[in-house]
C-alpha positions in Angstrom: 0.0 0.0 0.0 3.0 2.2 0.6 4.7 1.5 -2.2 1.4 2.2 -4.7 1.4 5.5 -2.2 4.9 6.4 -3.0 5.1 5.8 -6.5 1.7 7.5 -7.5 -0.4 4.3 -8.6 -3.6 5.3 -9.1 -5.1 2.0 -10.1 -4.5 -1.9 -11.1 -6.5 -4.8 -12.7 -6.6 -6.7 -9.0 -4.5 -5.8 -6.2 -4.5 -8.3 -3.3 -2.7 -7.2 0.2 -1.5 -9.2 2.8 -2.5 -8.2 6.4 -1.0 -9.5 8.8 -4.2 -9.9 10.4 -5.2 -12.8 8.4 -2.7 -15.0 10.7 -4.9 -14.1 13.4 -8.2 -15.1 12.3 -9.7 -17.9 11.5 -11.1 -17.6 8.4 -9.2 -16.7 5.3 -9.1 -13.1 3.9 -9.1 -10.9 0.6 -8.2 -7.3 0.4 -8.8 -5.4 -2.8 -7.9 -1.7 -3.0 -10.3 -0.1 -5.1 -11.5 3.7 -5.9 -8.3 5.7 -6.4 -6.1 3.9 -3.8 -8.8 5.7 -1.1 -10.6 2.4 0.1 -9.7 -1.1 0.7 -12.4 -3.5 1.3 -12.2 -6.7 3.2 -13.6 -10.1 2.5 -14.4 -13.6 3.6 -13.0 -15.2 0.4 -14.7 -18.2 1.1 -18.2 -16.6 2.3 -17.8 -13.3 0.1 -18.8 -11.9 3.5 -17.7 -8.0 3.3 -15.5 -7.7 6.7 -14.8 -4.1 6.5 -14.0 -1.1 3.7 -12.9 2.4 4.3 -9.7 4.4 4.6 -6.7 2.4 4.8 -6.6 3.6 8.8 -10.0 2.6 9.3 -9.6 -1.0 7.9 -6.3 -0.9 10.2 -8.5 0.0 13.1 -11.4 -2.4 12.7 -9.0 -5.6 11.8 -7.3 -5.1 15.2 -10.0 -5.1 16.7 -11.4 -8.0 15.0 -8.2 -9.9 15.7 -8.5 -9.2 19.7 -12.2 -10.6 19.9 -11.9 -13.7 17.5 -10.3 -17.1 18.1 -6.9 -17.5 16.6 -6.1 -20.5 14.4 -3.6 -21.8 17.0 -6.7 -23.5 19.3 -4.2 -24.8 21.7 -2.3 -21.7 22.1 -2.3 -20.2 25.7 -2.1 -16.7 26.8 1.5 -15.9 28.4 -0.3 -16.0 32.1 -2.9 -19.1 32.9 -5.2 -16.8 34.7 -7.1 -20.0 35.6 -3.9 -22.0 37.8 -2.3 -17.6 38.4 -4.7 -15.4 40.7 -4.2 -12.0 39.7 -4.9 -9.5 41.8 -5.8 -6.5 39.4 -5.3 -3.1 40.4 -8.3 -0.9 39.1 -7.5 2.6 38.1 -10.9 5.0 38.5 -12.3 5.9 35.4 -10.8 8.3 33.1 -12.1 10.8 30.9 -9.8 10.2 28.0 -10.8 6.5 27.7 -15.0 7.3 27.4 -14.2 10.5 24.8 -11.5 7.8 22.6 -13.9 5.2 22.5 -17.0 7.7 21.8 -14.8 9.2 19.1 -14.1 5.8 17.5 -17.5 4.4 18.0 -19.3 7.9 15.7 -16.4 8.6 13.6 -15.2 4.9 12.5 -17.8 2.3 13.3 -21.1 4.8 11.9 -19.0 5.9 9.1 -18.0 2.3 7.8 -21.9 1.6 6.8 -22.7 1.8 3.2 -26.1 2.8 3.6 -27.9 4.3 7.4 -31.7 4.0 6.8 -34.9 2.6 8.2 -34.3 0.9 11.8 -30.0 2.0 11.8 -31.1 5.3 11.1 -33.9 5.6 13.9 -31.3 3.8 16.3 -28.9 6.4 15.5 -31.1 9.7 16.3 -32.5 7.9 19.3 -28.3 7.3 21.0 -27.8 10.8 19.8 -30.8 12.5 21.5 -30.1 10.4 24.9 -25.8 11.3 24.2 -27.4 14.7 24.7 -30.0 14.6 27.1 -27.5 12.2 29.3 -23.8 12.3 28.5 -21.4 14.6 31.0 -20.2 16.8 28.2 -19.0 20.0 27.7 -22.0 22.5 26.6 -20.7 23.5 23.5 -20.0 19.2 22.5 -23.8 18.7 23.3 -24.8 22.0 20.4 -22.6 19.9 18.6 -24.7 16.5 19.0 -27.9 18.4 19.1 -27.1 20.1 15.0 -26.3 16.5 14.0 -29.4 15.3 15.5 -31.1 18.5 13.5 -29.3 17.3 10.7 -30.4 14.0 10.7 -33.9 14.7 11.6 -34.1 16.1 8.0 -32.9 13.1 6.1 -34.7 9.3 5.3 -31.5 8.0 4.5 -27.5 8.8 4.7 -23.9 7.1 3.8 -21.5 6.5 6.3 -19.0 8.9 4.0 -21.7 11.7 3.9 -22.0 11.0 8.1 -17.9 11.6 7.9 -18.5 14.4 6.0 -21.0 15.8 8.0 -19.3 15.8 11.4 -15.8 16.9 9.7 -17.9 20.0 8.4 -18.9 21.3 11.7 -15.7 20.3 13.1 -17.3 17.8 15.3 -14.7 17.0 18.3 -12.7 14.2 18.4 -10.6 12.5 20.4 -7.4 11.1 19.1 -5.3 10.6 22.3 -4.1 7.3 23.6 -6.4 5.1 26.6 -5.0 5.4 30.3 -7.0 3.3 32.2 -8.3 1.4 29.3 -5.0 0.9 28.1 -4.1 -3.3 27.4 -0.6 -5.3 27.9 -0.7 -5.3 24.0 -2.0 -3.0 21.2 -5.3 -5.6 20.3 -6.1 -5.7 24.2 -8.8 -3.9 25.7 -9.0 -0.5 24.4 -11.8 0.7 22.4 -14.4 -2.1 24.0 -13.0 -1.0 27.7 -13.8 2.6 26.8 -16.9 1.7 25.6 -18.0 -0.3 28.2 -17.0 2.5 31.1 -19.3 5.2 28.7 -22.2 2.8 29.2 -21.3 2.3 32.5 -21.3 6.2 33.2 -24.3 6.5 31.5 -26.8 4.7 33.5 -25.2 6.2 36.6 -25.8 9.9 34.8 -29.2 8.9 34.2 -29.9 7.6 37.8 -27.9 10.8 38.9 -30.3 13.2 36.9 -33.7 11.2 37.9 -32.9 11.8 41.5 -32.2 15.8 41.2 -33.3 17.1 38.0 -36.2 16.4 35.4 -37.2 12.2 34.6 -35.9 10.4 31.3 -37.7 7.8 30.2 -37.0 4.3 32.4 -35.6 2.5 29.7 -34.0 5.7 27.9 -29.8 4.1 28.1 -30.7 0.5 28.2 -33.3 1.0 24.8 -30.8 3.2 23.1 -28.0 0.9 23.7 -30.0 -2.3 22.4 -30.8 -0.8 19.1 -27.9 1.5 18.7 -24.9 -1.1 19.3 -26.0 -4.0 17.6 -26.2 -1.9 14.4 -23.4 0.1 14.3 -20.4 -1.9 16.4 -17.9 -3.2 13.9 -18.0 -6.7 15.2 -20.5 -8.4 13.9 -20.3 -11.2 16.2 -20.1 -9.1 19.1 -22.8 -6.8 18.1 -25.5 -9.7 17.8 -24.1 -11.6 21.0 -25.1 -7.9 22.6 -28.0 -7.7 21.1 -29.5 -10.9 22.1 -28.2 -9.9 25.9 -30.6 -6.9 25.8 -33.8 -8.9 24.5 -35.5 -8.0 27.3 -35.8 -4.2 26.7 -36.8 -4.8 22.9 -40.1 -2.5 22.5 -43.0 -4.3 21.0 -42.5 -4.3 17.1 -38.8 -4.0 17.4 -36.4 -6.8 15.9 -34.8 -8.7 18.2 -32.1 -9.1 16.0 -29.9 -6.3 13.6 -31.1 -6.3 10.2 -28.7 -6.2 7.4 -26.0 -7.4 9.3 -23.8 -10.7 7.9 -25.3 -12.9 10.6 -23.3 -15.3 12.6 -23.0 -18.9 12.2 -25.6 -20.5 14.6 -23.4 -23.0 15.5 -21.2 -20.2 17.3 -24.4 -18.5 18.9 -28.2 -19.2 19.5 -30.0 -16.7 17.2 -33.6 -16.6 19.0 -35.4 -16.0 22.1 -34.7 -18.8 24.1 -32.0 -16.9 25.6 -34.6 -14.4 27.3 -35.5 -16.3 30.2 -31.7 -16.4 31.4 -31.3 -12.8 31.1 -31.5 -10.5 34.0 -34.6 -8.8 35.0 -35.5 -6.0 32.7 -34.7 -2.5 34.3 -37.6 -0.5 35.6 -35.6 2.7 36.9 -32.4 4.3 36.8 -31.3 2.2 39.9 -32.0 -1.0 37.9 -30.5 0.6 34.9 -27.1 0.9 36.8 -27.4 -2.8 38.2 -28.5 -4.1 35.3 -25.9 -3.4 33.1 -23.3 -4.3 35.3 -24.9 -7.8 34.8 -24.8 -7.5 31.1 -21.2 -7.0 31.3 -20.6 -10.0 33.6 -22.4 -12.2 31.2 -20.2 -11.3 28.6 -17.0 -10.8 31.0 -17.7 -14.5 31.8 -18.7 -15.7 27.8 -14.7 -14.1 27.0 -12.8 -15.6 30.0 -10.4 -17.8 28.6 -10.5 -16.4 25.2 -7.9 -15.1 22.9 -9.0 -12.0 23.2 -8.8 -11.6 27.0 -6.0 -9.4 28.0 -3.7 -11.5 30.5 -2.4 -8.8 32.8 -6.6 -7.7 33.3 -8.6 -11.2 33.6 -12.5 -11.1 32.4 -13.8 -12.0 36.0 -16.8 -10.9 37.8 -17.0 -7.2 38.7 -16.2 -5.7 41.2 -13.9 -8.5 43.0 -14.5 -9.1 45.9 -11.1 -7.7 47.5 -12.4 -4.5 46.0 -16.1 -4.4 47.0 -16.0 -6.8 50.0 -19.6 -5.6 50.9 -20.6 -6.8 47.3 -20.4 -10.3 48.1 -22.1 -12.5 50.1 -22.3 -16.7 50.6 -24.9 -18.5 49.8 -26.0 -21.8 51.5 -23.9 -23.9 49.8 -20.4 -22.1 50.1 -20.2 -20.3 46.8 -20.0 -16.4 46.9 -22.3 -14.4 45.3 -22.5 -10.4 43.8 -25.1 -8.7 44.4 -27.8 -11.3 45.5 -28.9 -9.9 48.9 -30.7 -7.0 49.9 -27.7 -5.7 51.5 -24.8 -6.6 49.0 -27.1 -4.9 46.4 -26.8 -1.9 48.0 -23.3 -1.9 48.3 -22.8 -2.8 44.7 -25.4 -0.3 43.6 -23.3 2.2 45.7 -20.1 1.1 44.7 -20.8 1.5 40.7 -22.4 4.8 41.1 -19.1 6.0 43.2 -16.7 4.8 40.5 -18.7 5.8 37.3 -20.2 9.1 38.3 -18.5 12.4 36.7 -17.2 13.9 39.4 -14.9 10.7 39.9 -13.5 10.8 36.9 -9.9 11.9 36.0 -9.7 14.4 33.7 -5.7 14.3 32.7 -5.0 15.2 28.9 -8.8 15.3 27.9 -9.3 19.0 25.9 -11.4 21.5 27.7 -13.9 21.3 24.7 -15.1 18.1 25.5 -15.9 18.7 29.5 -15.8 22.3 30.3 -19.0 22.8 32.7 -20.0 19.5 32.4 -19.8 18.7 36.2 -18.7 20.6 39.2 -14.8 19.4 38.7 -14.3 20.9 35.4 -10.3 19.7 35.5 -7.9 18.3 37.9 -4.7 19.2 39.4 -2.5 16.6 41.0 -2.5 17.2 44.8 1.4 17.8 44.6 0.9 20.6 42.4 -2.2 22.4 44.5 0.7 21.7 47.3 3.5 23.3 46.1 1.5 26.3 44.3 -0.2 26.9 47.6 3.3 26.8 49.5 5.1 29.3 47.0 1.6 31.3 47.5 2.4 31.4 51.6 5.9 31.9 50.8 5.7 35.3 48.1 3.4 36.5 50.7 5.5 36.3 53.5 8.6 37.6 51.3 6.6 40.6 50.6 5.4 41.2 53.8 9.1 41.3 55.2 10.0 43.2 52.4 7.5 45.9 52.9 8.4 46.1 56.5 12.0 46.0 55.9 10.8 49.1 53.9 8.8 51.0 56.6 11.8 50.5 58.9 14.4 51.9 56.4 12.2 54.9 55.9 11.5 55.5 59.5 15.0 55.7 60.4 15.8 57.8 57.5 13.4 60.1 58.7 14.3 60.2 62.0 18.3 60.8 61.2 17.2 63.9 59.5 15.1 65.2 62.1 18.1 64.7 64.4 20.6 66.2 61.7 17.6 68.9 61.0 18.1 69.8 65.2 21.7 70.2 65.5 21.8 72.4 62.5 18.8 74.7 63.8 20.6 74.6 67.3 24.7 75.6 66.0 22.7 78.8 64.2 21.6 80.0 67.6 24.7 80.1 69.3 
């Protein structure tokens, strides 16, 4: 690719690259690079399923990503740690700011953008997660016009492509985040990353939602939890992951509403059950905020516990059940036959719920390297300064306005002697005239 770059070739009967990626999949690929060199599309040469086409960067993006979620070809290959015979104690950063506004970035710019066509059910998905981004999201007031003129925007159209989307939010100069993850960040470039991010905006946003029902006008019950069940399993680049999410949010499908993303390559059934019969396994649907926050955090546990032991999982951050119970001791509780449980008493509920609304609220996030244009006046703590800094401005503060105050009287005392050696010089010169 960077030799047809370098050398200015604008086209070529079939041009086949070999990605790296392919090793790391199991299923055979085909990349043809097509339309002036400015897209590359991606395909199951056996299925003629189309993988992914964009940008050369884009494609980039969405294979790594593909290659972190999908079993490799090596089926006995191990991760360097065996998290099931080495307990890993994993320290947990707190949330920050950087890691929701990367993923968020990725998820409007990259994963929206890649669709060929946004109509009929993707489109309606995709004003309803913009309208509750801005009714919901802790974000900067001028990033929310920004959401709300897409969401006018969109409003006017039946149908849209993912490059006029691009287009759009490149026009109005729509703010994106470009930085590395922090807390989100993985042992290796395929590990965590985007999902992490992801996962700790929807995380943040039923705990914003809870936040707002309890001090400030009501949403809608279901408002997060119905926006994220049609909006991910339309949009998220992996197909496999965006149906195995789907079918883990059955329960908040509105009557008429697909239970399953339309126009989507469907995966094999072998892999995943594609019907209902999952529904009576999944946790109760929410019917406030506070269930909201609960219930997602049970989502994520079904699927932390579906990747254990994967490929995918990141070996230095195992997918167990969150929060562990060396974390959130108050979490847990045993149950009559030994085994310990999250979340399944009145009382361990209530720590959980506590616990998840403490870590994912706004005001507990850490705003290091994030841009003022995503967060100013979005919640009380606009920025943060590390408490050694605050320290040593506020002893240099003490300090100038000690220095000053011995300076000034340093100052008074200088004068007042001065004055006081002329009055005596003033005397004996009045007194010799008198003699």
């Amino acid at each position: 690719m960077d030799l047809c770059y370098r050398f200015k070739v604008q086209s070529v009967p079939t041009l086949r690259l070999l990605l790296d990626y392919s090793l790391l999949l199991k299923r055979e690929i085909q990349s043809v690079v097509k339309s002036g060199l400015k897209e590359i599309d991606v395909t199951n040469r056996l299925s003629g399923e189309v993988i992914v086409k964009g940008p050369e960067e884009q494609v980039r993006m969405v294979l790594e990503r593909i290659a972190g979620s999908e079993p490799r070809l090596e089926e006995n290959s191990q991760p360097e740690i065996d998290v099931k015979t080495t307990p890993i104690q994993v320290k947990y950063p707190p949330v920050y700011a950087v890691d929701v506004y990367r993923s968020l970035s990725m998820l409007l710019q990259s994963d929206v953008g890649a669709r060929d066509k946004i109509e009929g059910p993707a489109l309606e998905a995709l004003k309803e997660f913009l309208n509750m981004l801005h009714e919901i999201l802790p974000a900067s007031q001028e990033y929310k016009a920004h959401l709300s003129e897409i969401s006018a925007w969109l409003n006017s159209k039946t149908s849209i492509t993912g490059q006029e989307w691009v287009a759009y939010l490149e026009g109005i100069q729509f703010p994106t985040y470009k930085g590395p993850f922090i807390a989100c960040n993985g042992s290796k470039p395929h590990f965590r990353g985007y999902p992490c991010g992801l996962w700790t905006l929807f995380h943040a946003l039923t705990v914003e939602q809870y936040l707002l029902s309890s001090s400030g006008p009501d949403h809608q019950v279901d408002s997060v939890a119905h926006a994220l069940n049609r909006f991910v399993p339309q949009f998220f680049s992996c197909s496999y992951c965006a149906f195995h999410f789907a079918l883990n949010t059955a329960n908040v499908v509105r009557p008429g509403e697909s239970l399953l993303p339309e126009n989507r390559v469907t995966p094999n059934p072998h892999e995943l059950v594609l019907n209902e019969s999952v529904i009576p396994t999944l946790p109760k649907a929410p019917e406030t905020p506070r269930d909201t926050v609960l219930w997602l955090n049970i989502l994520h546990n079904r699927v932390n516990k579906h990747l254990a032991g994967q490929p995918s999982e990141d070996p230095t951050a195992p997918k167990i059940q969150f929060p562990p119970s060396y974390l959130c001791p108050a979490c847990w509780s045993q149950s009559s036959t030994g085994e310990l449980e999250l979340g399944k008493t009145p009382e361990t509920e209530e720590s959980l719920f506590q616990f998840l609304v403490e870590r994912y609220r706004a005001s507990s996030w850490k705003y290091v390297d994030l841009p003022t244009v995503f967060i100013t006046n979005a919640v009380e703590l606009k920025t943060e300064q590390p408490v050694p800094d605050l320290l040593i401005i506020s002893i240099i503060s003490v300090v100038l306005t000690i220095l000053a105050a011995v300076i000034l009287l340093a100052g008074l005392r200088f004068l007042c002697r001065r004055r006081r050696l002329f009055r005596r010089r003033r005397g004996q010169y009045t007194g010799g005239q008198s003699v």
